[in-house]
LUMKOLMI-281539 format. One record per residue (C-alpha): residue number from 1; y, z, x. Coordinates in Angstrom, 3 decimals. Example, Ala and Ser with C-alpha at 12.3 -4.5 7.8 and 13.67 -1.06 7.14 Angstrom:
BEGIN
<pos=1	north=-4.500	up=7.800	east=12.300> .
<pos=2	north=-1.060	up=7.140	east=13.670> .
//
This chain:
BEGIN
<pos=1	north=0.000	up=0.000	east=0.000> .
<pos=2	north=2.330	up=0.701	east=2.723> .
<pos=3	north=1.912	up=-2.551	east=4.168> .
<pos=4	north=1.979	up=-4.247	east=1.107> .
<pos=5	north=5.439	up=-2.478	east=0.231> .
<pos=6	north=6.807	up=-3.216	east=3.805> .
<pos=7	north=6.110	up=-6.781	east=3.366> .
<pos=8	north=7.646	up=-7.017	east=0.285> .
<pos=9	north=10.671	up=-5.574	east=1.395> .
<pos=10	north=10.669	up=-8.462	east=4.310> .
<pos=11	north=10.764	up=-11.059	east=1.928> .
<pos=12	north=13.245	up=-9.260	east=-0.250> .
<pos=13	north=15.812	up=-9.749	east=2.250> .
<pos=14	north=14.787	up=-13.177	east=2.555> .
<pos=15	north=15.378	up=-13.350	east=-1.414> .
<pos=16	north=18.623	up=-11.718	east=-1.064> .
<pos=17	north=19.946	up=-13.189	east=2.033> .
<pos=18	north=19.487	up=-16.506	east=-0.106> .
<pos=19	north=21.102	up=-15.145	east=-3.309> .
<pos=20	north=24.501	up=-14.760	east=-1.335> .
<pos=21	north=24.318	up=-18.139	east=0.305> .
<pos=22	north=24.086	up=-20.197	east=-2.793> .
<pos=23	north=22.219	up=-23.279	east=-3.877> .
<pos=24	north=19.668	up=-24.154	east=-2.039> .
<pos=25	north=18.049	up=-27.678	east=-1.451> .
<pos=26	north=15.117	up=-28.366	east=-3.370> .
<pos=27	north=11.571	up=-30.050	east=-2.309> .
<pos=28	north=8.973	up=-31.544	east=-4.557> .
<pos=29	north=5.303	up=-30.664	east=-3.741> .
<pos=30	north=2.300	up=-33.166	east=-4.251> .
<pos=31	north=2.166	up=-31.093	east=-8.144> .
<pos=32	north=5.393	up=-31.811	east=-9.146> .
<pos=33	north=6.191	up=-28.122	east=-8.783> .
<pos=34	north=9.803	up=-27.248	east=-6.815> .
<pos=35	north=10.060	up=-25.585	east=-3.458> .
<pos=36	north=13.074	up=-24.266	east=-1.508> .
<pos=37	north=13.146	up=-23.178	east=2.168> .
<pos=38	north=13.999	up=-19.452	east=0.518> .
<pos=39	north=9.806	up=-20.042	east=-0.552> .
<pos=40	north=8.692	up=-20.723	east=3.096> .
<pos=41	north=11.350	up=-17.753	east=4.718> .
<pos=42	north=9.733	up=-15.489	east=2.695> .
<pos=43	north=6.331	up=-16.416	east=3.191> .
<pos=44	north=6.494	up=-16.600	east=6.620> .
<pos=45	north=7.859	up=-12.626	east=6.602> .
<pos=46	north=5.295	up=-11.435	east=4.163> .
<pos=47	north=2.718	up=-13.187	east=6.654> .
<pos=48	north=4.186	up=-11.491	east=9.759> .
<pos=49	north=3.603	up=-8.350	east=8.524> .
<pos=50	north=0.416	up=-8.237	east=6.915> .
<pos=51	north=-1.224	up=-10.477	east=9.745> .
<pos=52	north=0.422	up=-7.793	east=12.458> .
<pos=53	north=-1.456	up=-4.625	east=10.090> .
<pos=54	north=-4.529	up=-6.476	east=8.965> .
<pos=55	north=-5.687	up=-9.115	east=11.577> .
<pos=56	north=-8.891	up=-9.335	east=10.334> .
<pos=57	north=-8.402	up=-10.149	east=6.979> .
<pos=58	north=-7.705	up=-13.081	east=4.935> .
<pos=59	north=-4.704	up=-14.865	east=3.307> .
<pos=60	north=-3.939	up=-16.855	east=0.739> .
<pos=61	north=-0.503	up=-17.738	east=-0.056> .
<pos=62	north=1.495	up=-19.870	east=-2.192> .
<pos=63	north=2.897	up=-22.467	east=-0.119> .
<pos=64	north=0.405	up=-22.145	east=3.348> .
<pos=65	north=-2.691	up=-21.891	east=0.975> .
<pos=66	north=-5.356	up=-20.545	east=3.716> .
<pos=67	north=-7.847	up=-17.774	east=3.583> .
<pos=68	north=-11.729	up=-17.430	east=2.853> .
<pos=69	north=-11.929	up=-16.472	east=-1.030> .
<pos=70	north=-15.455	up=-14.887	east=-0.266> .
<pos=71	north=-13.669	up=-12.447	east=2.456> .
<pos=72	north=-14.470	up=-8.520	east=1.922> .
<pos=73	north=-10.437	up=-8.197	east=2.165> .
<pos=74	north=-8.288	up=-10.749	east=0.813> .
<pos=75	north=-4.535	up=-11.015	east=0.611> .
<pos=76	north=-3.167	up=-13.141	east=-2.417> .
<pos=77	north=0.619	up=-13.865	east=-1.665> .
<pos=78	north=3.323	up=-15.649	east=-4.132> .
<pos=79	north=6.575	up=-15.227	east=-1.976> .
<pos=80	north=8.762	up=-16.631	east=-4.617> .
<pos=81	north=7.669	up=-16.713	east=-8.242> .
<pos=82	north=9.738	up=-18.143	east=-10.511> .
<pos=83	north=10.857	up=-20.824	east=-8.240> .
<pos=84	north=12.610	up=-22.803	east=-11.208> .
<pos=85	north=14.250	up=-19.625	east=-12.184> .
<pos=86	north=15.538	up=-19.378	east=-8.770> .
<pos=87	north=17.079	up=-22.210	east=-8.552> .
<pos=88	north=18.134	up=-22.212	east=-12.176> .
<pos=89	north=20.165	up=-18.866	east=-11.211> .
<pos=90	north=18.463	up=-16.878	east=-13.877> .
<pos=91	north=16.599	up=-13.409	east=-12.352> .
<pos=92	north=13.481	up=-14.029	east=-13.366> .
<pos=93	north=11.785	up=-14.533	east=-10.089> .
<pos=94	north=10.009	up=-12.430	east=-7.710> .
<pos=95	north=7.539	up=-11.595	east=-4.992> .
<pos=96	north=3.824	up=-11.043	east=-6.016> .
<pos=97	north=1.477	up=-9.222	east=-3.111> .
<pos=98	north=-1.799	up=-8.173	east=-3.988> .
<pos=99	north=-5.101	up=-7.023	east=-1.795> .
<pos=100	north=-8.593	up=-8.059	east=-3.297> .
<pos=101	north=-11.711	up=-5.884	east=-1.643> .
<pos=102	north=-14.858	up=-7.704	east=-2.870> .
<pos=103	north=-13.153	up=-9.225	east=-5.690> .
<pos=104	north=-11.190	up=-6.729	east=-6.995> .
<pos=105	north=-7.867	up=-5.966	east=-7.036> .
<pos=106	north=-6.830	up=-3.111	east=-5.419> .
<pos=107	north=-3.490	up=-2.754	east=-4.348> .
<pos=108	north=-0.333	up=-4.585	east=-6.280> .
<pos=109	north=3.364	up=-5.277	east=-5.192> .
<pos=110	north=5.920	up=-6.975	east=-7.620> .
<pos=111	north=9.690	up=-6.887	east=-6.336> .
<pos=112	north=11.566	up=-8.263	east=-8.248> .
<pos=113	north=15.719	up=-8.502	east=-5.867> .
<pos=114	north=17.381	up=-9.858	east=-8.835> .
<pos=115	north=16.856	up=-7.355	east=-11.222> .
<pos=116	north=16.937	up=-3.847	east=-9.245> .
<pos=117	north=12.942	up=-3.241	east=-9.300> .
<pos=118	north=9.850	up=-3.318	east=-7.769> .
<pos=119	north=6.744	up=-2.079	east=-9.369> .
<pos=120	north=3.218	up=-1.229	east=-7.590> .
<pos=121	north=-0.007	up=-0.043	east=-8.576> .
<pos=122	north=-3.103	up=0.989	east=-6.704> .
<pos=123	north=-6.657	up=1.176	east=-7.834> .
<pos=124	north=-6.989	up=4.894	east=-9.301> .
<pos=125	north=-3.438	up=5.432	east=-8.306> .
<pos=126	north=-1.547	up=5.075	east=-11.673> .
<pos=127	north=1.615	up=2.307	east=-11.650> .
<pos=128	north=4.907	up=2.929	east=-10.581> .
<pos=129	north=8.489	up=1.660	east=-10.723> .
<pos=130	north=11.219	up=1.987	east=-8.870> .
<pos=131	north=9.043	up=5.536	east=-7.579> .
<pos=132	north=8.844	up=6.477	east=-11.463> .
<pos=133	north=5.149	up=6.724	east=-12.750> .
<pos=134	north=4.911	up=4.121	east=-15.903> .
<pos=135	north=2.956	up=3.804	east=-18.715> .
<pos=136	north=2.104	up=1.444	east=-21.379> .
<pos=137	north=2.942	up=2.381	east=-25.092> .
<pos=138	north=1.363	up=3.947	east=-28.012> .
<pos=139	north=1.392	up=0.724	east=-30.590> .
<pos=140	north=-1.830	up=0.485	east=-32.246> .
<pos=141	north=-1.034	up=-1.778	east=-34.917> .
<pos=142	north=0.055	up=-5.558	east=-34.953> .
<pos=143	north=3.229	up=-4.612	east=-37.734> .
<pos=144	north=4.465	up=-2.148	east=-35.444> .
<pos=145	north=3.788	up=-4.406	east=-31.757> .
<pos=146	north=6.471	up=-6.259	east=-29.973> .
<pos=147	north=4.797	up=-9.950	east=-28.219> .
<pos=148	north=6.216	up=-11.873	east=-25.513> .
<pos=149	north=4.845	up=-14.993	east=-24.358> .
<pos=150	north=5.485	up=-17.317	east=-21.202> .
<pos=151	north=3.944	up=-20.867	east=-20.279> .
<pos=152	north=2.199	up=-21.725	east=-23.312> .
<pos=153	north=2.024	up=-25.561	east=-22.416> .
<pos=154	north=-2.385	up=-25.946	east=-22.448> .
<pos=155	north=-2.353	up=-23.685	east=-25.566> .
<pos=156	north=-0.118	up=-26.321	east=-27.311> .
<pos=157	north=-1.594	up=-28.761	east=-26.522> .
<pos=158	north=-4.759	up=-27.399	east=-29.079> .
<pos=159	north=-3.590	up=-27.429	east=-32.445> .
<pos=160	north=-5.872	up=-25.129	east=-33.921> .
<pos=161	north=-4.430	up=-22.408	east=-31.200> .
<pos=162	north=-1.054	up=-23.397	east=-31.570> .
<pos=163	north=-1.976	up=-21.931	east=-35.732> .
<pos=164	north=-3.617	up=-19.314	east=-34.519> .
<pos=165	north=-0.875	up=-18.198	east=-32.257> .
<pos=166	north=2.136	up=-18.826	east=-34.939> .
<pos=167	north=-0.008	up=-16.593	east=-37.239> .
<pos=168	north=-0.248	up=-13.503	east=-35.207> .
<pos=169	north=3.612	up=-14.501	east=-33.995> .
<pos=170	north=4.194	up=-13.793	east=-37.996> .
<pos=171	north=1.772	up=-10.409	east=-37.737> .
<pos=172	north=3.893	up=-8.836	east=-35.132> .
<pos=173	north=7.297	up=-7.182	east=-35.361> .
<pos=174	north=9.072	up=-9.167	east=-32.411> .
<pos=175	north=8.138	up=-11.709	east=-30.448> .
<pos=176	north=9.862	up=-12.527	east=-26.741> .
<pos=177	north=9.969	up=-14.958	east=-24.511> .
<pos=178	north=10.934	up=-12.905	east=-20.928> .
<pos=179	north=8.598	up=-15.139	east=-18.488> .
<pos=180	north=7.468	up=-14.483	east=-15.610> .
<pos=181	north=7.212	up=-11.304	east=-13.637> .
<pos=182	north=9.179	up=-9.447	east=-16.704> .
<pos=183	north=7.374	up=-8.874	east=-19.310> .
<pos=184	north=4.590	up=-7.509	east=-17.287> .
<pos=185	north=6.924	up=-5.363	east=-16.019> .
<pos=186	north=8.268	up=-4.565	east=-19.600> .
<pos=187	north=4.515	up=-3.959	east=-20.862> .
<pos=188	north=3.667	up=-1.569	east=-18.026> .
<pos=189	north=6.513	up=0.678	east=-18.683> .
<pos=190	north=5.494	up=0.797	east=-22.658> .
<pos=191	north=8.728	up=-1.800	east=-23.671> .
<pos=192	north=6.680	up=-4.471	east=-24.928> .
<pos=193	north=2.859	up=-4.446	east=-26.289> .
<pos=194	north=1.830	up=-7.708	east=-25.616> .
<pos=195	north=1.666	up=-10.798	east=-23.654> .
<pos=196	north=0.029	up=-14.075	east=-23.784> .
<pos=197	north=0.021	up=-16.973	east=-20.909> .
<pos=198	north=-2.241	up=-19.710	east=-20.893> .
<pos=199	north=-0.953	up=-21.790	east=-17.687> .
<pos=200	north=-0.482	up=-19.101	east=-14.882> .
<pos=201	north=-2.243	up=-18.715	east=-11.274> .
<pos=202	north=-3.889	up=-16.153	east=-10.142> .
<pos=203	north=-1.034	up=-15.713	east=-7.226> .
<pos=204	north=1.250	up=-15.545	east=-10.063> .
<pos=205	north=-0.517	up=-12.183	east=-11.830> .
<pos=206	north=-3.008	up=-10.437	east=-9.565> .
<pos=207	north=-0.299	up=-7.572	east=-8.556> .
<pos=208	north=0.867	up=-7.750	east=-12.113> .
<pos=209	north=-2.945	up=-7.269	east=-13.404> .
<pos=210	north=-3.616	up=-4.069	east=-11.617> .
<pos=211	north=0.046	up=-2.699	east=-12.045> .
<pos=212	north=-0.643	up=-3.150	east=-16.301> .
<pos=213	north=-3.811	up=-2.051	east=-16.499> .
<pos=214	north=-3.379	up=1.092	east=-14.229> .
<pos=215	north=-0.400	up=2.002	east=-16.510> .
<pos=216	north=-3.271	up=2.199	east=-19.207> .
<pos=217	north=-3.190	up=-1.163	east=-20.386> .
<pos=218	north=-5.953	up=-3.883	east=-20.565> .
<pos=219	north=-5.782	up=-7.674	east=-18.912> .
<pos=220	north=-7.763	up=-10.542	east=-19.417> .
<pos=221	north=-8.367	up=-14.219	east=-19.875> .
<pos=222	north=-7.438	up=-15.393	east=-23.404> .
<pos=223	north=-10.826	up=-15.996	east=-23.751> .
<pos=224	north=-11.920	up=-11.990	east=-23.058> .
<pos=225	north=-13.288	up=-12.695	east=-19.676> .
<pos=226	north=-12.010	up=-10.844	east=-16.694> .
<pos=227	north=-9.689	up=-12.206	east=-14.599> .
<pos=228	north=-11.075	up=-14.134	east=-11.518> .
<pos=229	north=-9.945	up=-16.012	east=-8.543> .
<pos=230	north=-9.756	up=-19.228	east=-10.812> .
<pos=231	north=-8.352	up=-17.794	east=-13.814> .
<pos=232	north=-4.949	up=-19.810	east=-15.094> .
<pos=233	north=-4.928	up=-17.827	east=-18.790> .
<pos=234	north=-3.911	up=-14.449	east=-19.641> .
<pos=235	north=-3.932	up=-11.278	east=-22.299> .
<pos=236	north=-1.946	up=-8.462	east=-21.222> .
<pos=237	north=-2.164	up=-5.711	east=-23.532> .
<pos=238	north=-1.530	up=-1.708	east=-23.740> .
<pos=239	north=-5.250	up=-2.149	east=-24.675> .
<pos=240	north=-4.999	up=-1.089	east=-28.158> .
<pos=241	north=-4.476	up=-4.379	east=-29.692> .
<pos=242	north=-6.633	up=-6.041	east=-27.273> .
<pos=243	north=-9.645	up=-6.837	east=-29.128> .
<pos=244	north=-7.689	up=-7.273	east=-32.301> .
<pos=245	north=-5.812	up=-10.281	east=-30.503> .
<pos=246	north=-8.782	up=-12.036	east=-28.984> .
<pos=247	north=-9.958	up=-12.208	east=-32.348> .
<pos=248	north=-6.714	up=-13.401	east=-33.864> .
<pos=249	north=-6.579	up=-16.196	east=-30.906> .
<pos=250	north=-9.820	up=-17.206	east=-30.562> .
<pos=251	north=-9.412	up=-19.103	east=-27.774> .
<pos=252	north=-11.490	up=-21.491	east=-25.709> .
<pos=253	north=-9.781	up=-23.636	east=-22.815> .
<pos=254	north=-12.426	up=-25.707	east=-22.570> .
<pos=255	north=-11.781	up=-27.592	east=-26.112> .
<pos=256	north=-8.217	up=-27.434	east=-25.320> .
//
């Protein structure tokens, strides 16, 4: 955890060193997805640091992919999510460090420069914000549960889940749209009840995973399944509603 922290604070100043200077250019990779040399800054600090502590174990990152994902001890590294918000000027972007033993995430880092917090979690260590133990609320019914959702693009494309997903949109009290590192953020510390991805990377949630669920809450695929190395959908829950939604959504990627 220390390690994980210090390298997040080495790309923080990265983020922030960037945030004075302004625009920066932007780069297209072979997905389509933007990149800015603020992505590869930060990367390269967050490497520095864990490669210095951890020598003999393995990294994958973001931009410099990498790493054996069979390794006893692996490193999963997003320097800059929320590239597009980044560039966009909005604060919705962060770093994302997590530590895998055996496939299992065991040790999370979300720092988010933009909006004054970084969360962390360890495995039987509770979640934490800004050094403020969090947990997720006390909602156990739909009427009463506030939902945000984020890149919805696969689950749109299925019209039968698009339904299913405007009907439990009309079951809950609110519904939200924070993206990102946010509303994971927002979940953990009992602020919102719910939320629903179906086009994310593992890189993208892994911290975010064990940070929720060690605030109380329960994470998985849309489809119930535990999150793997190769997931891309997500259910974040406080766990109450959990089972309740997976029924609602009923959701299989493969038809989609």
């Amino acid at each position: 955890m220390e390690t994980a922290r210090q390298a997040a604070d080495a790309a923080e100043r990265c983020l922030r060193e960037a945030m004075r200077d302004g625009a920066q250019e932007v780069h297209f990779k072979e997905d389509a997805t933007p990149v800015t040399e603020v992505d590869f800054a930060a990367e390269t600090a967050i490497l520095k640091v864990l490669r210095e502590a951890f020598p003999g174990h393995q990294v994958w990152s973001e931009e410099s992919g990498g790493g054996d994902r069979d390794a006893e001890w692996l490193w999963l590294v997003d320097p800059l999510d929320g590239t597009r918000s980044f560039i966009r000027g909005t604060p919705f972007f962060s770093t994302q460090i997590a530590l895998m033993h055996r496939g299992r995430v065991v040790v999370g880092v979300s720092s988010a420069p933009a909006m004054g917090e970084t969360a962390w979690a360890s495995l039987g260590g509770g979640a934490w914000l800004n050094d403020r133990p969090i947990k997720v609320s006390h909602v156990s019914g739909l009427r009463d549960a506030h939902l945000s959702t984020g890149n919805l693009r696969s689950l749109a494309r299925d019209p039968a889940a698009w339904s299913r997903l405007g009907d439990l949109s009309g079951r809950v009290e609110r519904t939200r749209g924070y993206g990102d590192f946010s509303h994971y953020h927002y979940l953990a510390r009992g602020a919102l009840d719910l939320v629903i991805e179906s086009d994310v990377n593992i890189l993208d949630v892994a911290a975010l995973s064990l940070l929720v669920e060690e605030a109380g809450g329960r994470v998985s695929g849309l489809d119930g399944r535990p999150l793997g190395l190769d997931s891309s959908h997500i259910l974040a829950s406080n766990g109450r509603l959990h089972d309740s939604v997976l029924r609602q959504l009923q959701w299989n990627r493969k038809t989609a």
